[in-house]
C-alpha positions in Angstrom: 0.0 0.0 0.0 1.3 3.2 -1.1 2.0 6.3 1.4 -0.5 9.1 1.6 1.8 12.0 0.5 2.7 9.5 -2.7 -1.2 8.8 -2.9 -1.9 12.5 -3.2 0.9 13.5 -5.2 -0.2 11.1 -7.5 -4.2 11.7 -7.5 -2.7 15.9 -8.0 -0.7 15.2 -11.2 -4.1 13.0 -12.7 -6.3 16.0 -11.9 -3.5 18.1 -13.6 -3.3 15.7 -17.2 -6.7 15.4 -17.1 -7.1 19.2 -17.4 -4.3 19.6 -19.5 -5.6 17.4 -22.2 -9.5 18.9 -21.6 -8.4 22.7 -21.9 -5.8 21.7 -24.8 -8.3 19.8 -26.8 -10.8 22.5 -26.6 -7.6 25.0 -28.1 -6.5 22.8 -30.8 -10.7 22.3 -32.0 -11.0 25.9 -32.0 -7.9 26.1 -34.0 -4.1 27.1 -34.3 -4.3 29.0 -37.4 -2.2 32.0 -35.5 1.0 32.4 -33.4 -1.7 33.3 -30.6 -3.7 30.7 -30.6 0.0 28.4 -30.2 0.5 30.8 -27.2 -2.3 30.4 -25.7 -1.7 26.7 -26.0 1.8 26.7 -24.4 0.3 29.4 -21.5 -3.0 27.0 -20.8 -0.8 23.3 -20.6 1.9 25.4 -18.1 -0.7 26.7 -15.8 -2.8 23.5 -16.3 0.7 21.5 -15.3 1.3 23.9 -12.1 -2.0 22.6 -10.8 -0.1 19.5 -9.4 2.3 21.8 -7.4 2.2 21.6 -3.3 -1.3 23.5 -1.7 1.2 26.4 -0.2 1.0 27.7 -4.1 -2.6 27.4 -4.8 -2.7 31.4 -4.5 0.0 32.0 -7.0 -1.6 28.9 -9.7 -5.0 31.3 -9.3 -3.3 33.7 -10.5 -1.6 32.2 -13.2 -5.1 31.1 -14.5 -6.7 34.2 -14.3 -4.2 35.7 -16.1 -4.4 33.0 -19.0 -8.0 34.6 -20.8 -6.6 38.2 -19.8 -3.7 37.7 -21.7 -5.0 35.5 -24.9 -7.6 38.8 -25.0 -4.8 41.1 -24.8 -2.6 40.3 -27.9 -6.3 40.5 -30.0 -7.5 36.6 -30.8 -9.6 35.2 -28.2 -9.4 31.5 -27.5 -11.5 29.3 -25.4 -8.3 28.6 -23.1 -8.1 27.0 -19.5 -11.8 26.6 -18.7 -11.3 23.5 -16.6 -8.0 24.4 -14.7 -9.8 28.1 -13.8 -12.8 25.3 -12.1 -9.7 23.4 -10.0 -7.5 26.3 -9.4 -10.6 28.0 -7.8 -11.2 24.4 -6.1 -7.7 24.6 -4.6 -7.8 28.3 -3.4 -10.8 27.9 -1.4 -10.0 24.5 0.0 -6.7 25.1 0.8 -6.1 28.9 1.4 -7.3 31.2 4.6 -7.6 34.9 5.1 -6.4 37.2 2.7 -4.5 34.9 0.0 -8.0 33.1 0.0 -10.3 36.0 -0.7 -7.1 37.7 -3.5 -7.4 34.3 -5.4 -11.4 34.8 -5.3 -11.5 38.1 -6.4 -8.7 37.5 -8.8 -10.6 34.7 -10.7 -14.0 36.1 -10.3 -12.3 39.6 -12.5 -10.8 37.8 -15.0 -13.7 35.7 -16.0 -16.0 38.8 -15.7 -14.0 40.9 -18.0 -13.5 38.5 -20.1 -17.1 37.7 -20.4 -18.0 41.0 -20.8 -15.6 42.2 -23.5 -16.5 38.7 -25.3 -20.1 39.0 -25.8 -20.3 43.1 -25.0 -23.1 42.0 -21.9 -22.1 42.3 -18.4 -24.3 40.2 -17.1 -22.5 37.4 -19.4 -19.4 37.5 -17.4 -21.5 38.0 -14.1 -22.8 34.2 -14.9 -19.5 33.2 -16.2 -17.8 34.4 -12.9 -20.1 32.9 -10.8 -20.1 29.2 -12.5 -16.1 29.2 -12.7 -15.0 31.4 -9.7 -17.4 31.6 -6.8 -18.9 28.1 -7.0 -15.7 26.3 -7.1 -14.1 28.9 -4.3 -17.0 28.0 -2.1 -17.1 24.2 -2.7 -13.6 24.4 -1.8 -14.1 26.3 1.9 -17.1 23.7 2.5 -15.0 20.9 1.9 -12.2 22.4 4.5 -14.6 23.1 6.7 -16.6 19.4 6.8 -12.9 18.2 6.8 -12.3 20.0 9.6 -15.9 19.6 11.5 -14.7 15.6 10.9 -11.8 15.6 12.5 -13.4 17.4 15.6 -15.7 15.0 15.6 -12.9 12.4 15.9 -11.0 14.2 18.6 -14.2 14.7 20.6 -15.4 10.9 20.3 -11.1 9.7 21.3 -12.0 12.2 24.1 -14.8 10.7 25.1 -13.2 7.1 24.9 -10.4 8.2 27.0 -12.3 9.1 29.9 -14.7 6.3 30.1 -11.5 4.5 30.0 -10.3 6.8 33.1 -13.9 6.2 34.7 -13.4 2.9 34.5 -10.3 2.4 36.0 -11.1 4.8 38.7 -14.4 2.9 39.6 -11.8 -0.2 39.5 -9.4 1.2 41.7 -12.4 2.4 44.5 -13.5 -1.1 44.2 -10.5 -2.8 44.4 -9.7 0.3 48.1 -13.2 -0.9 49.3 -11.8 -4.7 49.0 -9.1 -3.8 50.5 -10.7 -1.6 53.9 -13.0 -5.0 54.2 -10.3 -7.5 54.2 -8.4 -5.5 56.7 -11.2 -4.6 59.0 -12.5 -8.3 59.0 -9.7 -10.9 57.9 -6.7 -9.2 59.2 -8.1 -8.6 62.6 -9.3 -12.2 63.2 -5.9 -13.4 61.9 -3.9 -11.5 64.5 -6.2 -11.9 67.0 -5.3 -16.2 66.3 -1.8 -15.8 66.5 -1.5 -13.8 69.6 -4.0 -16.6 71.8 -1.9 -18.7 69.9 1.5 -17.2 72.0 -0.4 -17.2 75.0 -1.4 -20.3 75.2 2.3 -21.3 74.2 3.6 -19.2 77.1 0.9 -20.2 79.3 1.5 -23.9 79.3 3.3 -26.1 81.8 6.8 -27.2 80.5 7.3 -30.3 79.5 4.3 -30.2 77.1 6.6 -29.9 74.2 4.6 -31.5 71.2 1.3 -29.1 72.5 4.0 -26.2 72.5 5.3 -27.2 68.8 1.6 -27.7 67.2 0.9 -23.3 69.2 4.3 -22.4 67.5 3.0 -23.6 64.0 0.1 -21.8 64.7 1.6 -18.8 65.4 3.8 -19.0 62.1 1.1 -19.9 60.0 -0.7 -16.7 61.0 2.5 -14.7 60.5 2.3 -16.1 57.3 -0.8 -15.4 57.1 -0.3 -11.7 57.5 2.4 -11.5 55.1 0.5 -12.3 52.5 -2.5 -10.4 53.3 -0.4 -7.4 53.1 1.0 -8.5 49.9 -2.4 -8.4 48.9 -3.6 -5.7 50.3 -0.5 -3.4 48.7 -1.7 -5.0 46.0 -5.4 -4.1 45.8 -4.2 -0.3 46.5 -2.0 -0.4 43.4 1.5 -0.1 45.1 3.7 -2.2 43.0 6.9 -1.8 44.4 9.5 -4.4 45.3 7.9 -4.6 48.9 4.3 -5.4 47.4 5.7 -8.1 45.2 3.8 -11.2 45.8 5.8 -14.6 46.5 6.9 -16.7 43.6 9.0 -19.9 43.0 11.8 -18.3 44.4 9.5 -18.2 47.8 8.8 -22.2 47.8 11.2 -23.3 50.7 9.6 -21.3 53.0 6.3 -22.4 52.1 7.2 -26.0 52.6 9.3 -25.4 56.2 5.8 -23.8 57.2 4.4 -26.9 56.5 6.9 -28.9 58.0 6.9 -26.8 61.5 3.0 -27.2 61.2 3.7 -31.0 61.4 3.2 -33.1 58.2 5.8 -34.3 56.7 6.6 -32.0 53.0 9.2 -32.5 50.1 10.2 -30.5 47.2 11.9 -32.0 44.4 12.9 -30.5 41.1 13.8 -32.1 37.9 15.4 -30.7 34.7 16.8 -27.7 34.3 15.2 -24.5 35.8 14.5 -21.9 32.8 13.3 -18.3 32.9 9.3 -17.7 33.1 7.3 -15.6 33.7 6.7 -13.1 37.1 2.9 -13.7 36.5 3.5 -17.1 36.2 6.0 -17.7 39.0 3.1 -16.1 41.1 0.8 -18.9 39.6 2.7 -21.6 40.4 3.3 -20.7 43.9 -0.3 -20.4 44.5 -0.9 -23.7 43.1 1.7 -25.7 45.2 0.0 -23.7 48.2 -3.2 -25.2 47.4 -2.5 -28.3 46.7 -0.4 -28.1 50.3 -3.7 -26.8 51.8 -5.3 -30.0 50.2 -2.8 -32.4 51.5 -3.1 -31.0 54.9 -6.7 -30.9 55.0 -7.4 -34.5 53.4 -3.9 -36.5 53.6 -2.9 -38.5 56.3 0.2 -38.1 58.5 2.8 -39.4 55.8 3.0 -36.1 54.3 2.6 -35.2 50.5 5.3 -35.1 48.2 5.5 -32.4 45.2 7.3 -32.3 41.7 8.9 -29.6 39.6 9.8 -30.9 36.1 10.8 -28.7 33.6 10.8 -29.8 30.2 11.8 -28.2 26.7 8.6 -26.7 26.2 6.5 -26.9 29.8 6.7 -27.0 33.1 4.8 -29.7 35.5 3.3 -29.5 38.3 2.6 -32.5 40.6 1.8 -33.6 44.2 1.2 -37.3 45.7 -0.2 -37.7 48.8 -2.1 -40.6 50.8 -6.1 -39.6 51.7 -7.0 -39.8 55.2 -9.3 -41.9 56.6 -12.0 -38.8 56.6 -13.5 -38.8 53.4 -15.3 -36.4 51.8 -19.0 -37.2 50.9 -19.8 -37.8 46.9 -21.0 -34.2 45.6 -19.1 -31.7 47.6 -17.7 -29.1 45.2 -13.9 -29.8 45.5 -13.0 -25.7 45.6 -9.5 -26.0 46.4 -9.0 -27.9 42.8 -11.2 -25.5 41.2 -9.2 -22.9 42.1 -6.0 -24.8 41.2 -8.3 -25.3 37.6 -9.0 -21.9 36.9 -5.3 -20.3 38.2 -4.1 -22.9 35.5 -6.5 -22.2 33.0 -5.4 -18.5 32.9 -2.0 -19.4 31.1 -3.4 -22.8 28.9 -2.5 -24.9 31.8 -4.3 -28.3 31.5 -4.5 -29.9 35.2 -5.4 -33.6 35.9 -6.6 -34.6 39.5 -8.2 -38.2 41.2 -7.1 -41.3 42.9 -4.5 -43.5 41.7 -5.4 -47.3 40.7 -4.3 -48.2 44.3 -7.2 -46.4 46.0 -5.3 -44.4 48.4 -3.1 -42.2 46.8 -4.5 -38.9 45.2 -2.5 -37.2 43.0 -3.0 -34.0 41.2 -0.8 -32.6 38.0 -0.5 -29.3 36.4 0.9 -29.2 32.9 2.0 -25.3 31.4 3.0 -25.0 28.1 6.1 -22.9 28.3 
């Protein structure tokens, strides 16, 4: 596809030839029998020509046309000479010209074809039609094109306007939504959570020593609900739109801790990773963390005491996801919505993860895979 400015350059020189060969047929029908007539012929092609010359000139081509008839009167053979260019010339002034050089050009044209009209047929009103066919109308179809061209374009900077701030509306009423999410969880969840982990040290500090496997199982509590608070605040930093460093929410790189909380909570966890570790994603770093969390959270809640075990095997083109775990004796009833697993479903589903969950052949051993193509 061709440029604009070569588009128009192009579309200017066919207006141009077109009125060259129009304005020079008419000369040569009514006949080169004299050295004027030839001159008129050379005078209408030049000025005809100049009509494909940048806008900034369009004052100086009017002139150059209406001086065309003046001067093919002047040396005493009148020729029918550059009736079409006088129609684009006055086209161009009014189109493209303001103020002063506009209303010259107008006037310029509009005498010209009057006088020559007149001194043609010896009636006034003759050139008065003639100026107001070839001069005025074109002048004024030229200003009404600017101006709709211009009324456009305001119409198209109004309606970007307009999109702009529904788009700022929007993600103002976002951001209040997201602050009043934020003001709930802190007035509601946050309090509840600190208020667990301080009975929690009580208690601890409370008890009788010797009790040291009651004083281990307060202790995880009162980590977990650190924990707890940590990322509360993550999210909370979050929900207010601070994205700084401090805000950042835990990734891959955070995984050992998660599994030593486990491990101080009781239940035995392991981590092992297979192939070579490649560069991903932060959003997806995030993902996975809060995946292995959950399934965590599901081996605590449903596994027995051997623990759960968890996988991180990167491949050339994916990276999978996978914990084993023996069910407790506790199972759930048929029908209950499994939410942790949906959650683990649509957290992989965000990045064309395709996750696989159920008991193994054996009956006892649940195991649930996550599969991202990398």
């Amino acid at each position: 596809m061709l440029p604009t400015s070569v588009s128009l350059k192009r579309q200017s020189w066919l207006v141009a030839a077109v009125c060259m060969v129009a304005d020079g047929t008419a000369v040569v029908l009514y006949g080169c029998h004299t050295w004027q007539n030839w001159l008129t012929l050379v005078m209408t092609l030049a000025v005809d020509a100049a009509l494909a010359g940048p806008a900034r000139l369009s004052g100086y081509v009017a002139f150059a046309h209406a001086a065309v008839p003046l001067m093919a009167i002047s040396v005493g053979d009148w020729t029918p000479a550059n009736d079409a260019g006088m129609l684009i010339a006055g086209y161009r002034a009014g189109a493209w010209l303001h103020g002063v050089p506009a209303v010259a050009s107008l006037i310029v044209l509009a005498a010209s074809l009057l006088l020559c009209g007149w001194i043609e047929s010896g009636d006034p009103s003759r050139g008065i039609v003639m100026m107001g066919k070839a001069a005025v109308l074109p002048w004024l179809v030229g200003r009404y094109t600017t101006a709709r061209r211009a009324y456009l374009a305001e119409l198209e900077r109004r309606s970007e306007l307009e999109r702009r701030d529904a788009r700022e509306a929007v993600a103002k009423a976002i951001a209040e939504e997201r602050s009043s999410i934020a003001r709930d969880l802190h007035d509601v969840i946050v309090h509840h959570v600190s208020a667990i982990g301080v009975h929690a040290g009580a208690a601890r500090l409370g008890l009788p020593t010797g009790n040291t496997r009651l004083e281990s199982s307060l202790r995880s509590v009162e980590t977990a609900s650190r924990a707890a608070m940590v990322d509360l605040r993550h999210l909370l930093d979050l929900l207010h739109g601070d994205n700084s460093e401090g805000a950042r929410q835990p990734g891959l790189d955070n995984l050992d801790e998660l599994f030593e909380g486990v491990r101080a909570a009781g239940s035995p966890a392991r981590l092992t990773v297979c192939g070579v570790p490649q560069g991903i994603s932060e959003s997806l770093s995030v993902t996975v963390y809060r995946i292995v969390q959950e399934m965590l959270t599901n081996a605590l809640r449903h596994g027995d005491s051997t623990g759960v075990a968890v996988t991180l095997e990167y491949g050339p083109d994916s990276l999978t996801v996978t914990s084993v775990n023996k069910v407790g004796t506790e199972r759930e009833p048929a029908g209950v919505v499994r939410r942790g697993l949906a959650g683990i479903r649509n957290r992989a589903g965000m990045f064309a993860g395709r996750t696989t969950a159920g008991l193994e052949p054996d009956g006892e051993t649940w195991r649930t895979s996550v599969r991202f193509p990398v």
